[in-house]
PDB file as gemmi writes it, atoms N, CA and C in Angstrom:
CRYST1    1.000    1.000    1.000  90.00  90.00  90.00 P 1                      
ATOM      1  N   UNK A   1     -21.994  -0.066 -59.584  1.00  0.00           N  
ATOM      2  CA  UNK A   1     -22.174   0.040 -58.141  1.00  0.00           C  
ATOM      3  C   UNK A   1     -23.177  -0.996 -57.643  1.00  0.00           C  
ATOM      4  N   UNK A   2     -24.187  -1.273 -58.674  1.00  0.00           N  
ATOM      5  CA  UNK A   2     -25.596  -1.915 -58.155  1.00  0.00           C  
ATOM      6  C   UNK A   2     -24.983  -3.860 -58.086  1.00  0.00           C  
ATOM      7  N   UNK A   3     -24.057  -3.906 -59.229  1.00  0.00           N  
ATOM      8  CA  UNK A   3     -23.182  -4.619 -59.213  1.00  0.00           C  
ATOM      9  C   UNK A   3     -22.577  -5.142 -57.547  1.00  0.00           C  
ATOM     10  N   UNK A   4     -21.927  -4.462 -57.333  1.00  0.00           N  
ATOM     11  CA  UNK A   4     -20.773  -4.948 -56.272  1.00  0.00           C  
ATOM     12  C   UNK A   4     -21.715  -5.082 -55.229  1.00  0.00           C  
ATOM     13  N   UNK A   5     -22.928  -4.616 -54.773  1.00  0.00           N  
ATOM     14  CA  UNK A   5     -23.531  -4.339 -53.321  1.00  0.00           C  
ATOM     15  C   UNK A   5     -24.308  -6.332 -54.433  1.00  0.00           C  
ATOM     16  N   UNK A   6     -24.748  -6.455 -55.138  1.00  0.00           N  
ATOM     17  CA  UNK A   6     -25.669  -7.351 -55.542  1.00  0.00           C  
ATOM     18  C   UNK A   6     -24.202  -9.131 -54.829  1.00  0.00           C  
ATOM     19  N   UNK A   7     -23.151  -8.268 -55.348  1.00  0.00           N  
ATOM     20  CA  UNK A   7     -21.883  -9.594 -55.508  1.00  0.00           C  
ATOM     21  C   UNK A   7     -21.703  -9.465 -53.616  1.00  0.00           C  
ATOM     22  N   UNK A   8     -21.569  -8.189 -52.745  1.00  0.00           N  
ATOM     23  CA  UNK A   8     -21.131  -8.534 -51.737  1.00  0.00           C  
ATOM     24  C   UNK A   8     -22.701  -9.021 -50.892  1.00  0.00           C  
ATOM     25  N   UNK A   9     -23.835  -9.007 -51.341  1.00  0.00           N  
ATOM     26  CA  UNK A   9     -25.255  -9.768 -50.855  1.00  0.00           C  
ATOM     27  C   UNK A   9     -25.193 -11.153 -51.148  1.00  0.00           C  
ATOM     28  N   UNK A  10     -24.414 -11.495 -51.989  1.00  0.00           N  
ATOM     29  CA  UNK A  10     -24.171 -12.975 -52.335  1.00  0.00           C  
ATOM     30  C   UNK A  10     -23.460 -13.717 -51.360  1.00  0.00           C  
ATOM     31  N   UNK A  11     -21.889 -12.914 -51.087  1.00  0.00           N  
ATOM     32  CA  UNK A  11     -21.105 -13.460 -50.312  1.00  0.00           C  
ATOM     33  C   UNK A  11     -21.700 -13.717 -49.130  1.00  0.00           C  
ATOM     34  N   UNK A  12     -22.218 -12.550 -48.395  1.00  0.00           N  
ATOM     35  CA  UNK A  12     -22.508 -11.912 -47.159  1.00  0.00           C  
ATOM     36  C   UNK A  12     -23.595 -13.328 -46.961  1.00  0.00           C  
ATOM     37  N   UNK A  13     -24.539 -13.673 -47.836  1.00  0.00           N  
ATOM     38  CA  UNK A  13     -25.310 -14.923 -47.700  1.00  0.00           C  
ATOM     39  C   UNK A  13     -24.892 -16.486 -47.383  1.00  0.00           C  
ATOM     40  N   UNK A  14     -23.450 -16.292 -47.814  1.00  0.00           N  
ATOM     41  CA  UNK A  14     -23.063 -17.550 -48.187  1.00  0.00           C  
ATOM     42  C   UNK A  14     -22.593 -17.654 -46.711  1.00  0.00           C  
ATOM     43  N   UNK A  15     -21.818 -16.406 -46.148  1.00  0.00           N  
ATOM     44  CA  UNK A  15     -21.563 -16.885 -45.127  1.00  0.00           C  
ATOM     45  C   UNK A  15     -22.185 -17.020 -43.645  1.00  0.00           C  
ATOM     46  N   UNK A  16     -22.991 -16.378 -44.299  1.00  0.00           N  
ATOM     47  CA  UNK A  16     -23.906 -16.702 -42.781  1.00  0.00           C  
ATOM     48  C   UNK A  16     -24.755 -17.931 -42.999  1.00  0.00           C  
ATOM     49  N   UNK A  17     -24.882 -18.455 -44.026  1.00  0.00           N  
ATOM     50  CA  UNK A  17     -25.018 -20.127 -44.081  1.00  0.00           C  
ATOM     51  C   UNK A  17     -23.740 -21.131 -43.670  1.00  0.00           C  
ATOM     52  N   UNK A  18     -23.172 -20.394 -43.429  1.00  0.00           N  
ATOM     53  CA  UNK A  18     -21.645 -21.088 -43.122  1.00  0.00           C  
ATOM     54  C   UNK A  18     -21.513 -21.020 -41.652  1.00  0.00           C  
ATOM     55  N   UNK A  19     -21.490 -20.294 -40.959  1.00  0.00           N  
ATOM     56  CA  UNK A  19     -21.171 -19.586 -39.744  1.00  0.00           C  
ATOM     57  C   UNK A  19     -22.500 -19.950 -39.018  1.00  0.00           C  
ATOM     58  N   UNK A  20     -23.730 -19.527 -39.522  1.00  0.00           N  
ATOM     59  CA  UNK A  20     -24.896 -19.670 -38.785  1.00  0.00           C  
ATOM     60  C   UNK A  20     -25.175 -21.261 -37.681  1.00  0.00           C  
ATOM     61  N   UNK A  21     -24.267 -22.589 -38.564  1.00  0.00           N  
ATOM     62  CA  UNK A  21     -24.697 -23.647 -37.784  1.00  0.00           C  
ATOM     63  C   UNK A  21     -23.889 -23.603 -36.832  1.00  0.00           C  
ATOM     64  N   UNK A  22     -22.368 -23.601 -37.214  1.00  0.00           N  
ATOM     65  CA  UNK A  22     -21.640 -23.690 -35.851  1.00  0.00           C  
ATOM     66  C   UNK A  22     -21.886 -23.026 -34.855  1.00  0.00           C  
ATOM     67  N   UNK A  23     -22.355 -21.554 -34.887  1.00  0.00           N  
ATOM     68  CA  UNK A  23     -23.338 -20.543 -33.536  1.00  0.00           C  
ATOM     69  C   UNK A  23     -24.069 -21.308 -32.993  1.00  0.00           C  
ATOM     70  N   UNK A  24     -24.742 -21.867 -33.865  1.00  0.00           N  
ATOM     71  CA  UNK A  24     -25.850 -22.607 -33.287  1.00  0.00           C  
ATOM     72  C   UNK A  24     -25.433 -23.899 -32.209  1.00  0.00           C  
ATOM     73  N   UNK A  25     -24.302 -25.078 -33.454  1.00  0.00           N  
ATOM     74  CA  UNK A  25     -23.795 -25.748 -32.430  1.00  0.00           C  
ATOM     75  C   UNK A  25     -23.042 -25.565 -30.985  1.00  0.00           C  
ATOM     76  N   UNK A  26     -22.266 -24.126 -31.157  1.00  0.00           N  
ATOM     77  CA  UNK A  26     -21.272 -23.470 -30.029  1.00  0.00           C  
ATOM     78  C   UNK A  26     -22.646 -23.207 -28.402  1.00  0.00           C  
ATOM     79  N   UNK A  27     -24.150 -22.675 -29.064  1.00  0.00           N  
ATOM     80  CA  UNK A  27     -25.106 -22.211 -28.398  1.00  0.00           C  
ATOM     81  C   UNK A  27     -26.337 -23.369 -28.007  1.00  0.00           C  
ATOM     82  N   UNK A  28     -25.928 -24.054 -28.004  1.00  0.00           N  
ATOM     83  CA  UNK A  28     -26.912 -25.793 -27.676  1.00  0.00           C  
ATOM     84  C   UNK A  28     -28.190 -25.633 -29.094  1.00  0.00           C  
ATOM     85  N   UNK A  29     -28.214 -24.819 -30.198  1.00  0.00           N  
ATOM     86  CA  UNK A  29     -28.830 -24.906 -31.056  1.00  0.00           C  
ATOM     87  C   UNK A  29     -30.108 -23.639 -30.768  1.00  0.00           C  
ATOM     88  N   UNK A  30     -29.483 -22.386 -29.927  1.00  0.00           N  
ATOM     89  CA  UNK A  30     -30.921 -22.065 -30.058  1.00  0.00           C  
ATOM     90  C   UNK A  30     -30.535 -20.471 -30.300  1.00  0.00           C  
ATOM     91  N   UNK A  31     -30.937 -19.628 -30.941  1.00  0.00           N  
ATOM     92  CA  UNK A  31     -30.674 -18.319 -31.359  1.00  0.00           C  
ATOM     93  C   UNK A  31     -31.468 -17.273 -30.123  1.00  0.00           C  
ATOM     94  N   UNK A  32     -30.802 -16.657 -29.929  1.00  0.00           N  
ATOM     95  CA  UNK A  32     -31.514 -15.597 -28.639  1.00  0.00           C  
ATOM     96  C   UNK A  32     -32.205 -14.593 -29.098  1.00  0.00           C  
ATOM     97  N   UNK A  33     -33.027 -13.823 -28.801  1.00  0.00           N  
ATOM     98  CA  UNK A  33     -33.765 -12.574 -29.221  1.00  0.00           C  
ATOM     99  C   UNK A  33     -32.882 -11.748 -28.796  1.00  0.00           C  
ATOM    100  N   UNK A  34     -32.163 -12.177 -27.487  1.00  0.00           N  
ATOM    101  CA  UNK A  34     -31.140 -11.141 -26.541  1.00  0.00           C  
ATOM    102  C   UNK A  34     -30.142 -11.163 -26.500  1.00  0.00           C  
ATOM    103  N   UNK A  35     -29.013 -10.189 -26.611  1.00  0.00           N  
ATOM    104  CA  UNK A  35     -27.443 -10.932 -26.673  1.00  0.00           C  
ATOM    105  C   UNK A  35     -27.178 -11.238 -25.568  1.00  0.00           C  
ATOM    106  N   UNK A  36     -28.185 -10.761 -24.146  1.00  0.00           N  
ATOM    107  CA  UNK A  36     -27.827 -10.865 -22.895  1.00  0.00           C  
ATOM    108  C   UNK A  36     -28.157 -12.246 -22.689  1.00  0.00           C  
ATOM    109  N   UNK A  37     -29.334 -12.580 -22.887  1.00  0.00           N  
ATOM    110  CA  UNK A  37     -29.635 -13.883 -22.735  1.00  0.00           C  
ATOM    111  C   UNK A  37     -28.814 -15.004 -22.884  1.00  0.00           C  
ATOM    112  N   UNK A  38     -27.788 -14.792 -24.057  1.00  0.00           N  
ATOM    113  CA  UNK A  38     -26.574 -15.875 -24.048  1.00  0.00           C  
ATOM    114  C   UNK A  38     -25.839 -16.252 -23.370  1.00  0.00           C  
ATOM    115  N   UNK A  39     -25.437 -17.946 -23.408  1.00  0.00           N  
ATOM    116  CA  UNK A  39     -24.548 -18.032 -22.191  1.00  0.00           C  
ATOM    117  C   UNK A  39     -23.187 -17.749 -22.502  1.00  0.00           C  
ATOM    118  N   UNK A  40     -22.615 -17.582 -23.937  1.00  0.00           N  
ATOM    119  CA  UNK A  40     -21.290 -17.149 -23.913  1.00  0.00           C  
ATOM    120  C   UNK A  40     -21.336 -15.658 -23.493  1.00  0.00           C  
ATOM    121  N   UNK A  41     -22.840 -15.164 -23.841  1.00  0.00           N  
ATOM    122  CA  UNK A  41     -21.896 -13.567 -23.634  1.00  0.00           C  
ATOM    123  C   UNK A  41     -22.179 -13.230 -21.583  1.00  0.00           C  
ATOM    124  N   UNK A  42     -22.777 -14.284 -20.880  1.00  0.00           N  
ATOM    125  CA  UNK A  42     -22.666 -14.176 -19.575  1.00  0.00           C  
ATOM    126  C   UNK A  42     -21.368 -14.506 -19.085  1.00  0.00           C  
ATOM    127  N   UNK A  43     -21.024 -15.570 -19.629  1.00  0.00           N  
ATOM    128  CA  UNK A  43     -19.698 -16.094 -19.019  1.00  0.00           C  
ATOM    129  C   UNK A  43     -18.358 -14.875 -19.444  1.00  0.00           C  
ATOM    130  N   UNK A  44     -18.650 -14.409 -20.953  1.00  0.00           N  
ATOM    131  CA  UNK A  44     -17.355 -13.858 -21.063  1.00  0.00           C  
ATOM    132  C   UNK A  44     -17.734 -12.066 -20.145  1.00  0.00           C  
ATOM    133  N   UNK A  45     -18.951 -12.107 -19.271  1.00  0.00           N  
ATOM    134  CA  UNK A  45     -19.038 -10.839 -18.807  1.00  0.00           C  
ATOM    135  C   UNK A  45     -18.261 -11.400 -17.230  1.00  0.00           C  
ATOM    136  N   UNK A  46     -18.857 -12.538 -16.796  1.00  0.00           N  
ATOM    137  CA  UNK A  46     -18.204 -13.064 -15.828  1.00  0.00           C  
ATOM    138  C   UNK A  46     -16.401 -12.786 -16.215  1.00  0.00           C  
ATOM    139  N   UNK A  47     -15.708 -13.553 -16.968  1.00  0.00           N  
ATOM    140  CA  UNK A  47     -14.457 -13.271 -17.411  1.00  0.00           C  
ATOM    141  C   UNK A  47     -13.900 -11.770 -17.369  1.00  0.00           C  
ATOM    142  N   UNK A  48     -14.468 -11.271 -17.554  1.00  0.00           N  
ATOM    143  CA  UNK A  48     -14.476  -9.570 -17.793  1.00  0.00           C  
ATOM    144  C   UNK A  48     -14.221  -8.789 -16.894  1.00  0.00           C  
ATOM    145  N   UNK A  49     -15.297  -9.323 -15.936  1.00  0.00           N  
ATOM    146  CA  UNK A  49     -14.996  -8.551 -14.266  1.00  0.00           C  
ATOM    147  C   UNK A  49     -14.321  -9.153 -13.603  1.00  0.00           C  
ATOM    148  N   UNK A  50     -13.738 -10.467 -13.585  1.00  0.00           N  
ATOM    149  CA  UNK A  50     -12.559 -11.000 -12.954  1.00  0.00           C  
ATOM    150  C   UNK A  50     -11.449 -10.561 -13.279  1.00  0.00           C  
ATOM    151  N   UNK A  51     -11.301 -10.169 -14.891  1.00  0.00           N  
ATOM    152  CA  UNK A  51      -9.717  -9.549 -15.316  1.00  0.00           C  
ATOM    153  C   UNK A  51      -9.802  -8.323 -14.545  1.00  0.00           C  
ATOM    154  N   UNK A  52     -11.235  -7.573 -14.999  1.00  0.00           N  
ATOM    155  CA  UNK A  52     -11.023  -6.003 -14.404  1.00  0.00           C  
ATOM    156  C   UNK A  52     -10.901  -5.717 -13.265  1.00  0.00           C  
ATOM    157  N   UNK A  53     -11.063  -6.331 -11.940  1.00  0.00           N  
ATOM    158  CA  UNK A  53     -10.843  -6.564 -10.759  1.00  0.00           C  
ATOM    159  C   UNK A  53      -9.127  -6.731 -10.437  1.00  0.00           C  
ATOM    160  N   UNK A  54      -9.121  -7.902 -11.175  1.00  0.00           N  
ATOM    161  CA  UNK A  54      -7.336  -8.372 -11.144  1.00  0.00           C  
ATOM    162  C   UNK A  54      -6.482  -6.873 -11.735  1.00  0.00           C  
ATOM    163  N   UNK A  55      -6.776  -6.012 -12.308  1.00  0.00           N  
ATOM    164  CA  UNK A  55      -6.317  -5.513 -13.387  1.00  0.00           C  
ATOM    165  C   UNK A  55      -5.878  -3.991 -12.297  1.00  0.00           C  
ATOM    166  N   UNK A  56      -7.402  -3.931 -11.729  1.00  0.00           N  
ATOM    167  CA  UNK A  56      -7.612  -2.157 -11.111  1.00  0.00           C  
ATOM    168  C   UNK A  56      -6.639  -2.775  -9.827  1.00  0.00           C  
ATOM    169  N   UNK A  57      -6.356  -4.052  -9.524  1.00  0.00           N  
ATOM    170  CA  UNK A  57      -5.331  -4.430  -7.838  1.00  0.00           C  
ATOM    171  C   UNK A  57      -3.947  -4.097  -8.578  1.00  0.00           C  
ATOM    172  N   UNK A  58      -3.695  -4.841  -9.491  1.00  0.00           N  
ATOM    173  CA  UNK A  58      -2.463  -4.681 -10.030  1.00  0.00           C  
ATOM    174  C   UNK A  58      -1.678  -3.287 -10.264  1.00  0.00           C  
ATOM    175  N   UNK A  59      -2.791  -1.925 -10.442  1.00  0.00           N  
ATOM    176  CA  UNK A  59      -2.672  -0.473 -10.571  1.00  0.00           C  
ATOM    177  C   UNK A  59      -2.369  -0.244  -9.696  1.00  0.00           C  
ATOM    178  N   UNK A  60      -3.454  -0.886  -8.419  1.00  0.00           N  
ATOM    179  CA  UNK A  60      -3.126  -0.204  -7.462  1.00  0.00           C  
ATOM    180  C   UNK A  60      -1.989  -0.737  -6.978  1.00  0.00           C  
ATOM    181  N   UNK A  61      -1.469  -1.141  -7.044  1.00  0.00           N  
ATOM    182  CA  UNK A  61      -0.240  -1.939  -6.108  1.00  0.00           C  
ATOM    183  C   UNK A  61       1.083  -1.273  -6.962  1.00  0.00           C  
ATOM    184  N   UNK A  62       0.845  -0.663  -8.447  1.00  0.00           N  
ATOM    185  CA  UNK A  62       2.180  -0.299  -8.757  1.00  0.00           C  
ATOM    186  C   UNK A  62       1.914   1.585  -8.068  1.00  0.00           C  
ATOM    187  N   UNK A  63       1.013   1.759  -7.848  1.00  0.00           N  
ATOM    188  CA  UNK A  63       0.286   3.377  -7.771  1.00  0.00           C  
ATOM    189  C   UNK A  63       1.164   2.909  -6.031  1.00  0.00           C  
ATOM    190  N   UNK A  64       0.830   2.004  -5.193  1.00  0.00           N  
ATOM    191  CA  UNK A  64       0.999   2.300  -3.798  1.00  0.00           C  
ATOM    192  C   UNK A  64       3.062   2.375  -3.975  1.00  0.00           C  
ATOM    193  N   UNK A  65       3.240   1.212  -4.810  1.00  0.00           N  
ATOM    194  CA  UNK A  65       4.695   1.148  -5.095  1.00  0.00           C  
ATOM    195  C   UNK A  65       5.337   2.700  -5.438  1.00  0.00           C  
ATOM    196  N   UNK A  66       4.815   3.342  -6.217  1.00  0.00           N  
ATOM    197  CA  UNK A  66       5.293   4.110  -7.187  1.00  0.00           C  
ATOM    198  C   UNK A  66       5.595   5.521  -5.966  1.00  0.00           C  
ATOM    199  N   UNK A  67       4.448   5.515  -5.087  1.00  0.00           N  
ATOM    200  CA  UNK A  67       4.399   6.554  -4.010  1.00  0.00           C  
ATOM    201  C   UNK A  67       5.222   6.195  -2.792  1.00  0.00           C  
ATOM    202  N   UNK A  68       5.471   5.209  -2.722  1.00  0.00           N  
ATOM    203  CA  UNK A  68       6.617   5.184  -1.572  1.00  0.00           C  
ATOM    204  C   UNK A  68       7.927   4.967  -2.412  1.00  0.00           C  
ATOM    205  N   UNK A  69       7.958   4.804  -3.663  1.00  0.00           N  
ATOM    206  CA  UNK A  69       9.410   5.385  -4.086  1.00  0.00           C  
ATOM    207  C   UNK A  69       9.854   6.743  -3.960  1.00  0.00           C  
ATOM    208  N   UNK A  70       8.845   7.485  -4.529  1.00  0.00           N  
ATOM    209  CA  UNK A  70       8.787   8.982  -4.662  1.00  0.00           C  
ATOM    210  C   UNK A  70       8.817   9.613  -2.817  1.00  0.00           C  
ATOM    211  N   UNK A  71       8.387   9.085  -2.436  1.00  0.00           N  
ATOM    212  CA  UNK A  71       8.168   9.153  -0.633  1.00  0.00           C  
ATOM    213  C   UNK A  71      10.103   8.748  -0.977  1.00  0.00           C  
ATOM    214  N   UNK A  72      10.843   7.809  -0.648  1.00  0.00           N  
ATOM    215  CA  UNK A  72      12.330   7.355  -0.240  1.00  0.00           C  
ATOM    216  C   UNK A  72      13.072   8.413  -0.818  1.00  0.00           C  
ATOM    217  N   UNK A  73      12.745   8.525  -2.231  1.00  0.00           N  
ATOM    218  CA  UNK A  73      13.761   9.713  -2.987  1.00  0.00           C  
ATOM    219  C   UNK A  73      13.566  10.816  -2.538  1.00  0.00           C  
ATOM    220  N   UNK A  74      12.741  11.181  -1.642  1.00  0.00           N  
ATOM    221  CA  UNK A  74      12.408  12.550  -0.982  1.00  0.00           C  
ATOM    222  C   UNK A  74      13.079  12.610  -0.059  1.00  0.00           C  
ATOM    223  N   UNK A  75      13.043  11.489   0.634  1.00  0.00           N  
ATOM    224  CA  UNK A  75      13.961  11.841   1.872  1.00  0.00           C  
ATOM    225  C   UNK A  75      14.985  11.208   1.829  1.00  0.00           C  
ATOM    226  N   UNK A  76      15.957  10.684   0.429  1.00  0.00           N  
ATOM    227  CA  UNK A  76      16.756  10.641   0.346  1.00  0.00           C  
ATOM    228  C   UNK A  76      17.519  12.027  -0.429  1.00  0.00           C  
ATOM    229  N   UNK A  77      16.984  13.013  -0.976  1.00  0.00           N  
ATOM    230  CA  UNK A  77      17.277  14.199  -1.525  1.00  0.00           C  
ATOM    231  C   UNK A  77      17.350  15.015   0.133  1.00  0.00           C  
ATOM    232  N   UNK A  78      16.452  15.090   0.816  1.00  0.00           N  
ATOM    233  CA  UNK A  78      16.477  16.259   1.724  1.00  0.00           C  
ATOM    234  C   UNK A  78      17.860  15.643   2.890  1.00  0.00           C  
ATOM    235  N   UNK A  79      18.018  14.719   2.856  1.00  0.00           N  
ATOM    236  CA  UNK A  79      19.438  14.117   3.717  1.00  0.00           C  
ATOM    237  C   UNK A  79      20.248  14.830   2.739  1.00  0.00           C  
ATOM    238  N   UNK A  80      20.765  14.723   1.724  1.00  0.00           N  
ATOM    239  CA  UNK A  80      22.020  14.738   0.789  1.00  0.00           C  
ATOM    240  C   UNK A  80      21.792  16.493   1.218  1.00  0.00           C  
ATOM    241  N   UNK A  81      21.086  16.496   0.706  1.00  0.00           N  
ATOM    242  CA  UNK A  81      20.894  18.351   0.882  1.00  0.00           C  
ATOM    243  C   UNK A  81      21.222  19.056   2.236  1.00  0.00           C  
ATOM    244  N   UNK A  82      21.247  18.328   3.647  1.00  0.00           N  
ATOM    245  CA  UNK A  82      21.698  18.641   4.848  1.00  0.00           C  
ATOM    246  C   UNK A  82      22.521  18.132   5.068  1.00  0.00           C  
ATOM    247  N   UNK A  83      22.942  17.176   4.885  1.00  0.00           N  
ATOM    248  CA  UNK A  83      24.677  16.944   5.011  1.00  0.00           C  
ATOM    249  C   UNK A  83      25.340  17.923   3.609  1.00  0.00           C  
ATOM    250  N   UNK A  84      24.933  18.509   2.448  1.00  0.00           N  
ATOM    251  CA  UNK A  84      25.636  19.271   2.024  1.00  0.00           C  
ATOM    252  C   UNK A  84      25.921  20.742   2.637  1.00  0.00           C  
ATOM    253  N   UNK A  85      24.693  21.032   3.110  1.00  0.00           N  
ATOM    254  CA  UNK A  85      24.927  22.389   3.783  1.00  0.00           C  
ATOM    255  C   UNK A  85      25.331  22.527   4.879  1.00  0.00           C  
ATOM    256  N   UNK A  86      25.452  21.385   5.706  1.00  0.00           N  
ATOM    257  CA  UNK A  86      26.572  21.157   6.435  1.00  0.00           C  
ATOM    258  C   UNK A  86      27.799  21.093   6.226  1.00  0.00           C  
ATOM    259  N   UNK A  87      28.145  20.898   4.935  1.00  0.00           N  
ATOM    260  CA  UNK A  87      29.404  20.722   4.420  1.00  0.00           C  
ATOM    261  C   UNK A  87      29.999  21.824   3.775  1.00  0.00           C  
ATOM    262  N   UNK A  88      28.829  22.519   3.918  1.00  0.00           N  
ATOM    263  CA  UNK A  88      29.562  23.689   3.199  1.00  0.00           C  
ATOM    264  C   UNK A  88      29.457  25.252   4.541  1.00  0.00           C  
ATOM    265  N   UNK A  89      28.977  24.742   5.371  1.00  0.00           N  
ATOM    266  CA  UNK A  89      29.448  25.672   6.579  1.00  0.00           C  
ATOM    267  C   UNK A  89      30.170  25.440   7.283  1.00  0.00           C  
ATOM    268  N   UNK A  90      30.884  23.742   7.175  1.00  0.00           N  
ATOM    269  CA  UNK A  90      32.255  24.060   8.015  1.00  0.00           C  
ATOM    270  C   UNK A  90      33.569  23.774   7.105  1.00  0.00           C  
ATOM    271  N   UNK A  91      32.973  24.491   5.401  1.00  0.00           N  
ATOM    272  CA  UNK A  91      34.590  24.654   4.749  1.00  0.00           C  
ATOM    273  C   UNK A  91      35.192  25.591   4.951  1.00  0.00           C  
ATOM    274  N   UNK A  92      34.329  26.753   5.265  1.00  0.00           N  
ATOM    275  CA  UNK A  92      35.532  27.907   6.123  1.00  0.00           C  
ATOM    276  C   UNK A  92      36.141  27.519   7.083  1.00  0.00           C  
ATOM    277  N   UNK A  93      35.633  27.204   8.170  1.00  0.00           N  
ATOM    278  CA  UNK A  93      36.792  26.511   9.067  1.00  0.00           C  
ATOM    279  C   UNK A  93      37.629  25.708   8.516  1.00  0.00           C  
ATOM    280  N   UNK A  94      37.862  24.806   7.728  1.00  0.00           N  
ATOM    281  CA  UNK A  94      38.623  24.330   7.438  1.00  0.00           C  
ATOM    282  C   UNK A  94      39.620  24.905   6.670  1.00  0.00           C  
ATOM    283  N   UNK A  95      39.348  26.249   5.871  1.00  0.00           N  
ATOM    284  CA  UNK A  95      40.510  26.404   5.270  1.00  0.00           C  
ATOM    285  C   UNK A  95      41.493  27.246   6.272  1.00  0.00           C  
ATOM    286  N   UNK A  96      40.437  27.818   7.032  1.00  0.00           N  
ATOM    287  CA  UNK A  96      41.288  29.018   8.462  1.00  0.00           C  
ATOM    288  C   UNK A  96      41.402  27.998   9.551  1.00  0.00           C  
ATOM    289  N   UNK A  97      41.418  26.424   9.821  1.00  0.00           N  
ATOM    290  CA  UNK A  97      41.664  25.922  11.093  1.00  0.00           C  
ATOM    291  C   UNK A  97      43.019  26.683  11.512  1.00  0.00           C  
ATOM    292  N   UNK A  98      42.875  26.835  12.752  1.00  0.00           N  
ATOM    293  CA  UNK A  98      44.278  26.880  13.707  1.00  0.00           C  
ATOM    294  C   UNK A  98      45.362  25.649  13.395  1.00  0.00           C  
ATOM    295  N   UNK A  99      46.593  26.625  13.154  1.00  0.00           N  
ATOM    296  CA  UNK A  99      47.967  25.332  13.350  1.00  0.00           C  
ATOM    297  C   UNK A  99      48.332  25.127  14.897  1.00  0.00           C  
ATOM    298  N   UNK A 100      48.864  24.002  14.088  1.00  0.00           N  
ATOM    299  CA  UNK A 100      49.084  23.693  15.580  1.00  0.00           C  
ATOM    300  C   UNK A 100      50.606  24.309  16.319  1.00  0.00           C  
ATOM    301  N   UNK A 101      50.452  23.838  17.471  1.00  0.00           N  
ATOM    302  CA  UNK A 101      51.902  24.918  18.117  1.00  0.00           C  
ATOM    303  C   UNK A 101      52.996  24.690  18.297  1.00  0.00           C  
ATOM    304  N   UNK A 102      53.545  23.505  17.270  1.00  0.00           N  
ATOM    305  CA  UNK A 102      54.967  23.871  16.428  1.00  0.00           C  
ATOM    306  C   UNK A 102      54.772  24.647  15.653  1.00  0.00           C  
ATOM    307  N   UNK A 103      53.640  24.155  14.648  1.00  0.00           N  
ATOM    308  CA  UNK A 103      54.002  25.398  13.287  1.00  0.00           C  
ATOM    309  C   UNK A 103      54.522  26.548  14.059  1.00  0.00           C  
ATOM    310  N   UNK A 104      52.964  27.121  14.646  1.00  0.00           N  
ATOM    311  CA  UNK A 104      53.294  29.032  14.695  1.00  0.00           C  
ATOM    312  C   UNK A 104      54.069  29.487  15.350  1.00  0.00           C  
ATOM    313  N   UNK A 105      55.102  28.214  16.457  1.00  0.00           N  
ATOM    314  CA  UNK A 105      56.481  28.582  16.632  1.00  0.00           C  
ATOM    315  C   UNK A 105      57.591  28.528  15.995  1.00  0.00           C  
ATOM    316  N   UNK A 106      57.724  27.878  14.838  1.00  0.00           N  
ATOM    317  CA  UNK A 106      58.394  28.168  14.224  1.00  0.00           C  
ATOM    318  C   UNK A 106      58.345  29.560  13.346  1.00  0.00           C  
ATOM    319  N   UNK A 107      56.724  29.989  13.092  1.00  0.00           N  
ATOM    320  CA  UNK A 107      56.813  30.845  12.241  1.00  0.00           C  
ATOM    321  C   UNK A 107      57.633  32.197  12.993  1.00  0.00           C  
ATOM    322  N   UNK A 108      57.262  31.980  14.434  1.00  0.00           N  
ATOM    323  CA  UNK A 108      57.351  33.172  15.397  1.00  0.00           C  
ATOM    324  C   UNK A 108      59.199  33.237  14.987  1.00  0.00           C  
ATOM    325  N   UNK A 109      59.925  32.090  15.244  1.00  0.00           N  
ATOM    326  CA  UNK A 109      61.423  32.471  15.592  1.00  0.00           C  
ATOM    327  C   UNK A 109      61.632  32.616  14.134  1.00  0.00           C  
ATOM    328  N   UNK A 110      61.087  32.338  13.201  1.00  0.00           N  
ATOM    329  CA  UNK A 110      61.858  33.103  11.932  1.00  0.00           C  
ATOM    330  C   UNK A 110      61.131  34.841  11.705  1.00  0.00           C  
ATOM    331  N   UNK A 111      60.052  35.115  12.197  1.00  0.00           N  
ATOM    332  CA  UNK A 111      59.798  36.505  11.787  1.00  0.00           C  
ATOM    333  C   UNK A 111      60.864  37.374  12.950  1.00  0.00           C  
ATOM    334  N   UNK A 112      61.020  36.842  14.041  1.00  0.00           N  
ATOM    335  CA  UNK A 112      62.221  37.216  15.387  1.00  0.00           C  
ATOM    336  C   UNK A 112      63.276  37.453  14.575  1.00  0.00           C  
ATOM    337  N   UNK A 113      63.124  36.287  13.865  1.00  0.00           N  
ATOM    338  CA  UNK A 113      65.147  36.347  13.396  1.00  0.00           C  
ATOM    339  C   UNK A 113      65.045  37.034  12.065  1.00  0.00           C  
ATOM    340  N   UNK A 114      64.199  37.256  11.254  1.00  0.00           N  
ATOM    341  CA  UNK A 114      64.598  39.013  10.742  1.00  0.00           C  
ATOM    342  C   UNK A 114      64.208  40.179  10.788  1.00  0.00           C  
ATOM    343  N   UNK A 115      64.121  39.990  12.302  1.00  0.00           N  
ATOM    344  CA  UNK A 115      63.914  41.773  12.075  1.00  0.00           C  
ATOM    345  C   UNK A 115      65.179  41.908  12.950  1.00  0.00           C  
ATOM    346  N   UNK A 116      66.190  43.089  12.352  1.00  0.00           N  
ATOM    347  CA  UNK A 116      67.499  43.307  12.657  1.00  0.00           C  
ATOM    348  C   UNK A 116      67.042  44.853  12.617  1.00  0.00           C  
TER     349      UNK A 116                                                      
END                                                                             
């Protein structure tokens, strides 16, 4: 065990001799006491609140979308639903409409002509 922590203190050394200059070069050469103090980590906070800004409009705009769909399908359900119940209070009339007045004269001279 004392082993592997001794082999990964080796690595762990090597690479922060590795890594340590380019930070340095990426940071004009100077190590911060503060992570705030850095200028990458200002800029990528700058970056940060520009996405999150862009990000919470974009919500909102599918949130305003999403509610006037739900708004159309509403009042496209409550139409369908009153023209159905309209449609279904004048299928009685339709199956009892009045004939017209040939038919029920004809019906008249054939019930005439059998009764003997």
């Amino acid at each position: 065990m004392s082993s592997i922590l001794a082999a990964n203190k080796g690595v762990a050394k090597e690479l922060v001799g590795k890594l340590l200059p380019t930070v340095l070069s990426e940071t004009s050469g100077v190590l911060f006491s503060d992570i705030l103090d850095s200028s990458l980590w200002k800029q990528n906070a700058v970056y940060y609140e520009r996405n999150r800004k862009q990000m919470e409009a974009k919500i909102a705009d599918r949130r305003h979308f999403m509610n006037f769909k739900e708004r159309a399908l509403a009042l496209k359900f409550t139409v369908h639903r009153q023209l159905w119940k309209e449609d279904q209070l004048l299928m009685p009339t339709r199956r009892h409409r009045a004939r017209t007045q040939k038919h029920s004269e004809t019906n008249c001279i054939l019930s005439v002509g059998h009764q003997k």
